[in-house]
C-alpha positions in Angstrom: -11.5 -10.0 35.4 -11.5 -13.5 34.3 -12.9 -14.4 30.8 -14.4 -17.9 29.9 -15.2 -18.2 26.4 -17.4 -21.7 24.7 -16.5 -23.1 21.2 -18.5 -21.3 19.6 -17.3 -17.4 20.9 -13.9 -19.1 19.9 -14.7 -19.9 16.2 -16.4 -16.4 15.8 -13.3 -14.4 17.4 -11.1 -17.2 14.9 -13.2 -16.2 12.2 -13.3 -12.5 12.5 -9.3 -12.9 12.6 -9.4 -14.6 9.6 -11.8 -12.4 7.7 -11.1 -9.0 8.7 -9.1 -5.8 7.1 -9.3 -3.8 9.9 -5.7 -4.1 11.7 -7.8 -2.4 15.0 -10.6 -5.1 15.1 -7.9 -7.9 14.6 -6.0 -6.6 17.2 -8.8 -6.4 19.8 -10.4 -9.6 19.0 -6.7 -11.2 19.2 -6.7 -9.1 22.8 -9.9 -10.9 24.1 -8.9 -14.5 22.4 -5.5 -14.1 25.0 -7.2 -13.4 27.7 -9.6 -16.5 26.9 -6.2 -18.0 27.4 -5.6 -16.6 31.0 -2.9 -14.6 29.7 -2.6 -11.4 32.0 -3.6 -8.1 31.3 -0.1 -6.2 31.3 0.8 -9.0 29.3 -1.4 -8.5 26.6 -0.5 -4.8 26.1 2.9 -5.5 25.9 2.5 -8.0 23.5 0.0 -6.3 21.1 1.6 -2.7 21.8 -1.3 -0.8 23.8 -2.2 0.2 27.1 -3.6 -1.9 29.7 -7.0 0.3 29.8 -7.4 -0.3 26.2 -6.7 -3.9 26.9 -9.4 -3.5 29.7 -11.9 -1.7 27.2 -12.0 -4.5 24.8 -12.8 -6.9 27.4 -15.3 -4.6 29.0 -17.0 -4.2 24.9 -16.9 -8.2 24.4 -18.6 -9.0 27.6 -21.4 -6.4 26.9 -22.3 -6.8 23.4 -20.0 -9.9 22.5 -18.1 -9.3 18.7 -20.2 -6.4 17.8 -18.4 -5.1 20.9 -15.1 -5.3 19.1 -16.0 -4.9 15.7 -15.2 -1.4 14.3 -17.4 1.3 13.9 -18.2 3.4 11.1 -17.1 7.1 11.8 -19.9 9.4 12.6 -20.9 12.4 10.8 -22.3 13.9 7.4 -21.9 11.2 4.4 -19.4 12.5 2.0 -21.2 14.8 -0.8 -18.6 14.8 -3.6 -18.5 10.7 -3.5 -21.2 9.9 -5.8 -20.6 12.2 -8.5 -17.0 11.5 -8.7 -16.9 7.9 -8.6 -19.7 7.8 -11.7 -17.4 10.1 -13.6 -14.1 7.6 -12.7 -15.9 5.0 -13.7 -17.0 6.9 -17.1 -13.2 8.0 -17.4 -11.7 4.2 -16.7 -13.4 3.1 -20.1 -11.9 5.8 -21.7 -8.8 6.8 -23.4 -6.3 9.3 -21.4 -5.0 10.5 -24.5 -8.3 11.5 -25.2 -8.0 13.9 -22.5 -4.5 15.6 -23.6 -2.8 12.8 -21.4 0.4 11.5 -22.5 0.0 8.2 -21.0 -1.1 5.1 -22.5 -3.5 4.0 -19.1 -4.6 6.1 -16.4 -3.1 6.9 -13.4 -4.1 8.7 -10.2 -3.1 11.8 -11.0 -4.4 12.0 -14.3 -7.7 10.6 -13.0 -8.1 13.6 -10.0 -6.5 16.1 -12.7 -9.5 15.2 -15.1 -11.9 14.9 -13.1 -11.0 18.3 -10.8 -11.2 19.8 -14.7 -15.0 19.0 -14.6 -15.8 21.0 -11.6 -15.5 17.8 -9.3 -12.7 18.6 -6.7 -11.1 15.9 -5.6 -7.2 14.8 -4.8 -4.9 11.9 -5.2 -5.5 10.2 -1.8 -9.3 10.8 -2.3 -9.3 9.0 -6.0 -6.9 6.3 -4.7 -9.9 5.3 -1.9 -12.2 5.3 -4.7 -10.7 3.1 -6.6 -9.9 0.8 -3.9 -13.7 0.9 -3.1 -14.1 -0.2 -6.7 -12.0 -3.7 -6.2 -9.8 -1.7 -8.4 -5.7 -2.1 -7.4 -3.3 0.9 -8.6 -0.1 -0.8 -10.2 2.4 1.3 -11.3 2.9 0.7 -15.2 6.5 -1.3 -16.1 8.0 0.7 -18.7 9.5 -0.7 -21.4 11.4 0.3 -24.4 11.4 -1.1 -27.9 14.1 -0.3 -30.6 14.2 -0.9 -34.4 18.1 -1.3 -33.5 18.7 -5.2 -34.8 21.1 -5.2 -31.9 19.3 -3.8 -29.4 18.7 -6.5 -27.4 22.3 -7.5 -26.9 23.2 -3.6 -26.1 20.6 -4.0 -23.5 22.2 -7.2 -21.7 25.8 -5.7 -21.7 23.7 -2.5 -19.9 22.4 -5.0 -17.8 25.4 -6.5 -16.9 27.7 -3.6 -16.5 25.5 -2.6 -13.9 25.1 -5.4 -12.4 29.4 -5.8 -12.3 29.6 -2.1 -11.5 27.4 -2.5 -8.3 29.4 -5.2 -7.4 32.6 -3.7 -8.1 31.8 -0.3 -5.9 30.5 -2.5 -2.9 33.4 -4.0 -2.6 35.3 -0.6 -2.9 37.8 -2.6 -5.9 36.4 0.2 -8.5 39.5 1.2 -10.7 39.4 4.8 -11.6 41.9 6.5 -14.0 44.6 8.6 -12.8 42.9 11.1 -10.7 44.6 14.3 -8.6 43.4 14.8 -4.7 39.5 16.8 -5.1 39.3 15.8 -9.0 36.6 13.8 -9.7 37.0 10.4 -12.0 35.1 10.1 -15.3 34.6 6.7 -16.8 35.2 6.4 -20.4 32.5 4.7 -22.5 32.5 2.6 -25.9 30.9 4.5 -28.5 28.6 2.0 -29.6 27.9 1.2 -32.8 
């Protein structure tokens, strides 16, 4: 089955590469824009990883109802009940302090969030309150911890941390690691500066 596409079925399949999430649609609309290129069939599976009756199936879609062919559908069934509720009560929660809450933590995170709101009668798990959020435009960053220290040489402490680690890795990669007198099955302790 041969496939002749004009300029403009190229920009839209270009464009819907472009603009697309969906790592299915981009895959099927890069499918049909190969075999635009008379690039054979088995070919094109190979290449993008699938069968050659999926292959076949996308090409079959695009002829029939051109991009919307491609495009992925929305999964059938009952709309989600819990959605509504919850996300209103995140988004309540988000402008809110978790210590408020009996959090420890400074700024929320996942599990706080589903923990607080599966406390107001609102089941809901991890996963589930991470795909809110990312329905939000919200992204989940994990927090950089950081330590501070009325110790006027705290900073320098830190560096020589830093660096003995760095040397230590270093050291034990190379397998040059010096250990103190140690007998067969005894295992070697390093000795530290007290520091002061």
């Amino acid at each position: 089955m041969k496939l002749k596409l004009d300029r403009k079925e190229k920009r839209g399949l270009k464009k819907l590469l472009s603009v697309t999430q969906d790592k299915k649609e981009y895959r099927r609309a890069l499918g049909v824009l190969m075999r635009a290129q008379k690039k054979r069939v088995i070919d094109i599976a190979r290449q993008l990883n699938v069968s050659i009756d999926a292959v076949e199936r996308w090409l079959r879609a695009y002829r029939k109802h051109s991009i919307e062919g491609i495009r992925a559908r929305r999964p059938s069934g009952r709309p989600p009940q819990k959605r509504k509720p919850a996300e209103t009560r995140m988004k309540e929660l988000l402008k809110q302090d978790p210590q408020a809450f009996g959090f420890l933590k400074g700024r929320w995170v996942v599990r706080d969030l589903a923990r607080a709101i599966s406390a107001e009668g609102i089941k809901v798990s991890r996963s589930y309150v991470h795909d809110m959020l990312k329905g939000l435009g919200l992204a989940y960053k994990r927090p950089k911890l950081t330590v501070k220290s009325n110790d006027p040489n705290y900073y320098r402490k830190a560096k020589e941390v830093r660096n003995y680690k760095q040397v230590a890795s270093a050291l034990a990669k190379k397998g040059s690691w010096s250990h103190s007198r140690t007998r067969p099955g005894q295992r070697s302790t390093l000795a530290s500066k007290p520091s002061g």
